[in-house]
C-alpha positions in Angstrom: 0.0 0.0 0.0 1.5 3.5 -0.5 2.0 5.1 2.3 2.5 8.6 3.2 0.2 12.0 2.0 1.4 12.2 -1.3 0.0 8.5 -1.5 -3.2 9.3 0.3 -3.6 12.3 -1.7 -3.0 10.5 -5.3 -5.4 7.5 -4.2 -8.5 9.8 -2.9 -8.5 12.4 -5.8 -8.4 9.3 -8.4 -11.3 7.7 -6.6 -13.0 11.1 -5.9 -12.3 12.0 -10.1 -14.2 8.8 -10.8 -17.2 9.0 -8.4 -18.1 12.9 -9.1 -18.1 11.4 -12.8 -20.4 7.9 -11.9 -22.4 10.7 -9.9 -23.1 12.8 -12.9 -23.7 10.3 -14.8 -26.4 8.6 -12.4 -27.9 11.9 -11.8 -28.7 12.0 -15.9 -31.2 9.8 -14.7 -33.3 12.1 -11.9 -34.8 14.3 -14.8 -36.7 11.0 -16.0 -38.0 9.6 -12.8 -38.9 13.3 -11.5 -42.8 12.4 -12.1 -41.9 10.3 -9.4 -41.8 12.3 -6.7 -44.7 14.5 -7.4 -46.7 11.3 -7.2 -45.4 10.0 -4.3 -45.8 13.2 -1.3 -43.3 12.1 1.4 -40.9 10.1 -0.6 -38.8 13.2 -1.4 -38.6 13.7 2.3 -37.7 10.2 3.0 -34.7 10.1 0.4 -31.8 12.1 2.2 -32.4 10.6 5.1 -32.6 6.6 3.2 -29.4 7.8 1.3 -27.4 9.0 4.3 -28.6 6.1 6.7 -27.8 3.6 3.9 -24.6 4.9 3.2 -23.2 5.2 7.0 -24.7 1.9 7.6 -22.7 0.0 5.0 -19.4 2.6 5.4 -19.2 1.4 8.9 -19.4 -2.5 7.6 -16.4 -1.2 5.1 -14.6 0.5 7.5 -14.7 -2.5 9.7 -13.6 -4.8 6.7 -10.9 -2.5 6.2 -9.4 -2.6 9.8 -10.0 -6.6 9.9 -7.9 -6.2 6.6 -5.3 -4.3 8.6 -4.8 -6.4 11.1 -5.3 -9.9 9.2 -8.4 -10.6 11.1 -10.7 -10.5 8.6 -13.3 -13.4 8.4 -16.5 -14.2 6.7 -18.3 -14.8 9.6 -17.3 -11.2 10.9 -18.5 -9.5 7.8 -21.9 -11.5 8.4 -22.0 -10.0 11.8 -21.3 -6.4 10.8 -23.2 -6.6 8.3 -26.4 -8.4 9.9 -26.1 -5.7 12.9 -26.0 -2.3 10.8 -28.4 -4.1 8.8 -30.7 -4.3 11.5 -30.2 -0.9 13.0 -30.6 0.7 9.4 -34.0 -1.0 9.0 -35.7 0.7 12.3 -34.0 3.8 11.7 -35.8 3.5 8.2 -38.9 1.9 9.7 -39.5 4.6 12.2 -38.5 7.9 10.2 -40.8 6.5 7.2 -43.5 6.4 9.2 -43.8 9.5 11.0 -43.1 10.9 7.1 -46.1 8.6 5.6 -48.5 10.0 8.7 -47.3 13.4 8.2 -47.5 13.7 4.3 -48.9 10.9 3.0 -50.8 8.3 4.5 -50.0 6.0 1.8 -48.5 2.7 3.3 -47.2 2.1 -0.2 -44.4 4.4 0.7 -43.3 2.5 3.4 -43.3 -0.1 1.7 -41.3 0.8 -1.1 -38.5 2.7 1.4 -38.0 -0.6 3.3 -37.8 -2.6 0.3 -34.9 0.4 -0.9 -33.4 0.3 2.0 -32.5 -3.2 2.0 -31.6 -4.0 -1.5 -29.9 -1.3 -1.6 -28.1 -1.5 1.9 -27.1 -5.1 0.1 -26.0 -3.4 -2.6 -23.7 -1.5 -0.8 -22.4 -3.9 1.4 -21.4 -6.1 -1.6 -19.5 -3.2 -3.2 -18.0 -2.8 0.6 -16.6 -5.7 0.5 -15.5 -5.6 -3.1 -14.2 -2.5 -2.9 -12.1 -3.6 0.4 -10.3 -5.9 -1.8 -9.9 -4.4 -4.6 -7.9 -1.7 -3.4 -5.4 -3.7 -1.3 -5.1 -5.8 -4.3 -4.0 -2.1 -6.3 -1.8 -0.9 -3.9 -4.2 1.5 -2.2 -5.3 1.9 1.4 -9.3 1.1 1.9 -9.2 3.5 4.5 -8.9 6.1 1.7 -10.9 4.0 -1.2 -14.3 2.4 0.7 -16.3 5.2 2.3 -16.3 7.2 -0.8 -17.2 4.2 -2.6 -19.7 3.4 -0.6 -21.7 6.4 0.3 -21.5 7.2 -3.6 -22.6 3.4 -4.4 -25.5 4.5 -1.9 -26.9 7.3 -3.3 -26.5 6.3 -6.6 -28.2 3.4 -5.8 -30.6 4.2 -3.4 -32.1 6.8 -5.4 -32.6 4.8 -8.5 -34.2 2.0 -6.8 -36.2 3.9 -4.6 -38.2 5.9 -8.1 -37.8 2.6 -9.6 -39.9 0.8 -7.0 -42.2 4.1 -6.5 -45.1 3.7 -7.9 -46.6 5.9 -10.4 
């Protein structure tokens, strides 16, 4: 792994380079789906909030890949765990913020629904690309500490919001 800031500095603005362009390019996608939202009162409430719960939840399972990585602890069964518990906490944050939003706005159940059913594919989603991403950059030279939560919280968004209109209905 390189070591030192000109190493730090050369790995993040490469992998920040290449998000901001995934991001536009994902965001090319919003002006389609924007019917979406003005179908669906609440669900542009919900979406920060499912996007930034999403994305710490599967950073931290990164982040803890990562320092199992450092230390040569890493295991499947730890990943499992990690992943099972942020899971879990993601999923009543989501539960519990989606429905004060549905009883305030909407009264549709449909958009809880559709949030929980976000949430966790795309909290899988992220998870996967976690752990990909993990390896991936040891396997370049670069340290995950620098490479996952920017790939993650990017693979989050991105994703989040395209399933989340994708499942909307309308």
């Amino acid at each position: 792994m390189r070591r030192g800031l000109v190493g730090a500095l050369t790995s993040m603005l490469t992998v920040s380079a290449l998000l901001a362009a995934w991001s536009s390019y994902v965001g090319s996608f919003l002006a389609r789906l924007e019917a979406k939202l003005e179908h669906n009162p609440g669900l542009a409430a919900v979406l920060p909030v499912l996007m930034a719960a999403t994305g710490a939840a599967a950073s931290s399972v990164g982040s803890s890949i990562a320092t199992h990585v450092h230390l040569g602890t890493v295991s499947a069964r730890r990943v499992a765990y990690d992943t099972a518990v942020q899971g879990s906490a993601l999923i009543l944050v989501t539960l519990a913020y989606t429905l004060a939003v549905t009883l305030t706005f909407s009264g549709r159940s449909s958009l809880v629904t559709t949030v929980l059913l976000s949430a966790t594919l795309t909290y899988l989603l992220a998870v996967l690309v976690a752990v990909i991403s993990t390896f991936a950059s040891v396997r370049l030279g670069l340290d995950p500490d620098d490479v996952v939560g920017p790939v993650v919280t990017t693979a989050a968004d991105s994703a989040g919001i395209l399933i989340t209109l994708l499942l909307a209905p309308g």
